[in-house]
C-alpha positions as CSV (number, residue, x, y, z in Angstrom):
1,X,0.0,0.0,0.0
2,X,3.0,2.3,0.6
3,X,4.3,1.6,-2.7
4,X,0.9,2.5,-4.2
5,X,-0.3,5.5,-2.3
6,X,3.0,7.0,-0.5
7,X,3.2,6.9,2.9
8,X,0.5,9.6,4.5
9,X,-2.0,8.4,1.9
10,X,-1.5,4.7,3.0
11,X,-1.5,5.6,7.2
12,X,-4.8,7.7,6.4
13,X,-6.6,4.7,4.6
14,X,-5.7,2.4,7.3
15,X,-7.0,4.8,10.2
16,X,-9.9,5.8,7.8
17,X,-10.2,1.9,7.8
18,X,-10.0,1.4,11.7
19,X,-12.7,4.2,12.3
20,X,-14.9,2.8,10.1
21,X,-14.9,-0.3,12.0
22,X,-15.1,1.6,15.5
23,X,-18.5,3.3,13.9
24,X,-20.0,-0.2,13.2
25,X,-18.8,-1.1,16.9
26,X,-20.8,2.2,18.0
27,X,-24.3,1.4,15.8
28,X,-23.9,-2.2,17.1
29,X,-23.9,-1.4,20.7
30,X,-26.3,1.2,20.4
31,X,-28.2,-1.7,18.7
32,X,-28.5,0.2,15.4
33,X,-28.7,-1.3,11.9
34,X,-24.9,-1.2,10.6
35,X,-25.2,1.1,8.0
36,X,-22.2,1.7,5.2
37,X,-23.0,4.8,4.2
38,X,-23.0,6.3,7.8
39,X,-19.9,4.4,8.8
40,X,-18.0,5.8,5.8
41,X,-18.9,9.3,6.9
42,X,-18.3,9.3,10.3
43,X,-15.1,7.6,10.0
44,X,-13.5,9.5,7.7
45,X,-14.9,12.5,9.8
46,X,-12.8,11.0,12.6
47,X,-10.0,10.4,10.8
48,X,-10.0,14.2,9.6
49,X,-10.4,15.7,12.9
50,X,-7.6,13.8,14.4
51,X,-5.5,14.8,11.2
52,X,-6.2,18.3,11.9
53,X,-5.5,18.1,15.6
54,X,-2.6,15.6,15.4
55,X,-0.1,18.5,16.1
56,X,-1.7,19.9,19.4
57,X,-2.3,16.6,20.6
58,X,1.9,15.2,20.7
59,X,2.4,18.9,22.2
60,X,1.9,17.4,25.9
């Protein structure tokens, strides 16, 4: 995946991968419906956010 994407694309498809999972974790103990389409959007919400914080966050 490095090879294909370079190496920030292929860590932020990974960690967009991981937080989609995470959202299907949420829906299913929340006892939702898993739904794709939400997942996709809320994970690669997550993924953004964290991307735009990252810097703040390893200033401890």
């Amino acid at each position: 995946m490095i090879r294909e994407r370079g190496k920030i694309d292929a860590l932020y498809a990974m960690l967009e991968s991981i937080a989609h999972e995470i959202c299907h974790y949420q829906q299913w103990l929340e006892d939702k419906e898993l739904e794709e389409e939400e997942a996709e959007e809320k994970g690669s919400q997550l993924v953004d956010e964290y991307a735009e914080n990252i810097d703040s966050i390893l200033e401890f």
